[in-house]
N, C-alpha and C positions, 0 to 999 in steps of 0.2 A: 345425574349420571346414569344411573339404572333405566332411565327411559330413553339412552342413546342406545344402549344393547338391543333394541326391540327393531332398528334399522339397520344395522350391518347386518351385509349377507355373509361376507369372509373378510378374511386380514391377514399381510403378510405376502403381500403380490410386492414385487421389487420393481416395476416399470412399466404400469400398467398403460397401454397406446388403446386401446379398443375393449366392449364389451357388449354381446347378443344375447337374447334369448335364443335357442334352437326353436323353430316354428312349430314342430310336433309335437317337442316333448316339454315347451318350454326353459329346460335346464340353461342356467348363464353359462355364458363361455367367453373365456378372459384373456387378449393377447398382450404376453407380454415382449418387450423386446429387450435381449441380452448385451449387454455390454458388449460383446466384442463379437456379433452375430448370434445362431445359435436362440432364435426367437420361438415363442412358445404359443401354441394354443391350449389352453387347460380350461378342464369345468370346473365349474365353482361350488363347493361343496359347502353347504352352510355348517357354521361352525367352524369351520378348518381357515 
C-alpha cells in the first residue's frame, strides 16, 4: 500500500473529463464537469 502513495498526484476530483500539463510551467490542470453545469478548470496541487 505505501508504494501506491509514491503515484498519486491528488485526490478528491468529483468528475474528472480531462487532464494537461501547462507547456511552460508544467503544472497539471484538471477539468472537471459539474453536475448541473458550472464546470471547472483547477490545478493540481500535489498532495491536495
Amino acid at each position: 500500500m505505501a508504494r501506491c502513495w509514491r503515484t498519486i498526484r491528488s485526490y478528491g476530483h468529483r468528475n474528472v473529463q480531462s487532464a494537461a500539463g501547462h507547456p511552460e510551467t508544467g503544472q497539471l490542470r484538471i477539468v472537471e464537469f459539474g453536475p448541473l453545469g458550472g464546470d471547472e478548470l483547477n490545478p493540481s496541487e500535489a498532495g491536495r
